[in-house]
Every structure is written in structure tokens, then in C-alpha cells.
N, C-alpha and C positions, 0 to 999 in steps of 0.2 A: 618634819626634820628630826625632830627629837625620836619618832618610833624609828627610824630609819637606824638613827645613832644606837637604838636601845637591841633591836634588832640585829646588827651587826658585832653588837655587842655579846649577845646571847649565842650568835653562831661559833664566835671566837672563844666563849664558854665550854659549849658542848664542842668541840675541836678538842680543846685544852682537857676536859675528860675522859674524851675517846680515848688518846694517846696515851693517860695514864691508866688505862684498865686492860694494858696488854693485846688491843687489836695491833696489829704488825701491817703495817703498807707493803716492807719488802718480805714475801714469802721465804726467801732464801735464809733469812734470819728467825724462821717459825723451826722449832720444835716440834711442831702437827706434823707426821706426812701429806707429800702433796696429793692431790686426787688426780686416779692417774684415767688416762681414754680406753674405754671399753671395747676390745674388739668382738665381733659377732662374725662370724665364721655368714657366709650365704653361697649357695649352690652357684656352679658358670652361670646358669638359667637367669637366677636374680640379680648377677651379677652386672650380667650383659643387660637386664632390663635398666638396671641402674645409670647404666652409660647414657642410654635410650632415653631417659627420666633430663638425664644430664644437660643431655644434645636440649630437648626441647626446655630447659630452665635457662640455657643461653640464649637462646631464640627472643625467649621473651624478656629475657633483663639484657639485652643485648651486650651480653657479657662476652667479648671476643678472646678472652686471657681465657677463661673458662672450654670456649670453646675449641679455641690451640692445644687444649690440655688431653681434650679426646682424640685426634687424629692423630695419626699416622705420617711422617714427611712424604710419603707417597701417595696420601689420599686421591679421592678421587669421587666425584658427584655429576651422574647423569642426569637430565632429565628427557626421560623418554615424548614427549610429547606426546601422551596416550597412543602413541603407536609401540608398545612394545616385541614388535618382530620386525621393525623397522626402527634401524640404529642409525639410518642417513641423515634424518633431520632431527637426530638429537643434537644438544647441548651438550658439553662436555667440560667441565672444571679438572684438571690437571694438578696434581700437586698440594702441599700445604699452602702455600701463598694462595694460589689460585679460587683453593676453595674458601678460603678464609674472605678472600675479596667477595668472593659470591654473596657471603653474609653481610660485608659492610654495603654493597651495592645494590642486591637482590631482594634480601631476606629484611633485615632491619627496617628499610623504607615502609615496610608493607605494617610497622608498626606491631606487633600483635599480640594480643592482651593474653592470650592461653594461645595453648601447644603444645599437643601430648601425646603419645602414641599411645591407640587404643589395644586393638585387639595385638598379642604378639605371637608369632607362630615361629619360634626359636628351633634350629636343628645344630646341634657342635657335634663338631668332628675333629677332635685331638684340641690344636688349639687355633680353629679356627669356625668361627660360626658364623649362620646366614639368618638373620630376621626377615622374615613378611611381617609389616604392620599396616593397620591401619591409624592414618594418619588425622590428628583435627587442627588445623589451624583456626583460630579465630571459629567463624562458623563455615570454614571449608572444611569436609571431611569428605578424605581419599579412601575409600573401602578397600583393603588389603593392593594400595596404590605404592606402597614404598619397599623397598629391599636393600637393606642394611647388611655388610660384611664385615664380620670384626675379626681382629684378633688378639691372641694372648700375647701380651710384648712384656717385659719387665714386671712379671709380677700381677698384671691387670690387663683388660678388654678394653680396646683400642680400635675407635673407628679406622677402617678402610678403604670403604667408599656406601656409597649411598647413589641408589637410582630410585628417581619417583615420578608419578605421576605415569605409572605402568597399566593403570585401568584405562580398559580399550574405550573412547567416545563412542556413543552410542548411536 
């Protein structure tokens, strides 16, 4: 009991020194300039990957604010059902709701520890671009299975739809 008392003692000491040796809690009362966020300039290229990087760090932290933040109100998410020249028995998500349920209902259950787009074969044209990637979830990987559309909206690349699972069954 006594170290406990001598203890708490000691913290309320070095407390009581801190404060007189001019560290400051509120910044707004420092003299120091603040340290300000660095921007780095990166090509559409890197950019558009970054989105891609994005999409799959929601995926996996099942981060659904995150993933509202990429789309488009018009999104839109196929899945070809490996027949890609056959669009009659795809699947189809509609809209930002739509595709956002896809994630709470489809995507999340399936749990998945990594997911990342591998290979990316980027083409833009003004402010609009189409990715080929290959995809890995967990230990599925879609060899150039996915096709990403984005665009430039406010400043930044913004998903608009996404078709996958376009590699033909063999």
C-alpha cells in the first residue's frame, strides 16, 4: 500500500515538473510553429492505384465509411460469373446503397485477412480511367479477373464501377 501511495506520489511530482518546464498541452498557446502535412504531388497513375490500395484496405478492415468515401452515387459492381461475353447471368449492384450492401452482405462475411490488387494495367483518358487488375483475396487470386472504372470528380479518382470475376472457366 505504502509503494502504491509513494508511487502516485512520484507521478503527481513529475506532473508538477512537467508543467513548470514550459511543455504546453494546448498548442494554440505555443510560440513554436505548428508542424504542418506534407503534400507529394503523384501522377493519375499512382493515384488511381492508391484508390485500388484503398478499395482493398476496406475490404479487409471492413471499413464501410472508408469504402462510401471511393464511390461514386452512381456506382456500380458486376460480377461476370466467368462468362465474360455473357452479361445474362451476371449479377448486378446498382447505385451507391446497392453496392455498399454488396460489402456488408457479400464481401465482409467471407472475412479476409489480405486483398490487394496485384498486377495493374491503368489506361486514362482525360478524366476518366479503366484498370485491368489482378486480383488476391485471401488465397484466391483472379489473374487480370477485375475491371475497374474511375473517375476524376472533385479534385480526386473515384470509383465507378467495378466488374470481376471476367476470367473465362476453364
Amino acid at each position: 500500500m505504502l509503494g502504491r501511495i509513494l508511487l502516485v506520489g512520484l507521478l503527481f511530482f513529475i506532473a508538477a515538473c512537467r508543467a513548470d518546464t514550459g511543455i504546453i498541452a494546448d498548442p494554440s498557446n505555443s510560440t513554436e510553429p505548428m508542424p504542418t502535412a506534407t503534400l507529394v504531388a503523384v501522377s493519375a497513375e499512382e493515384a488511381i492505384k492508391q484508390v485500388l490500395r484503398a478499395e482493398s484496405k476496406g475490404v479487409v478492415e471492413e471499413d464501410i465509411e472508408l469504402l462510401a468515401s471511393l464511390w461514386v452515387e452512381e456506382a456500380m459492381v458486376r460480377d461476370a460469373h466467368h462468362t465474360p461475353d455473357d452479361e445474362s447471368d451476371d449479377a448486378v449492384w446498382q447505385g451507391i446503397d446497392a453496392v455498399l450492401d454488396r460489402y456488408v452482405v457479400r464481401v465482409f462475411p467471407g472475412n479476409a485477412q489480405f486483398a490487394e490488387p496485384g498486377e495493374m494495367l491503368v489506361t486514362i483518358e482525360g478524366d476518366r480511367a479503366e484498370v485491368r487488375s489482378t486480383t488476391q483475396i485471401g488465397q484466391e487470386i483472379s489473374p487480370a479477373g477485375d475491371l475497374w472504372i474511375l473517375a476524376r470528380r472533385d479534385g480526386g479518382w473515384r470509383l465507378l464501377s467495378l466488374t470481376y470475376n471476367l476470367e473465362k472457366n476453364p
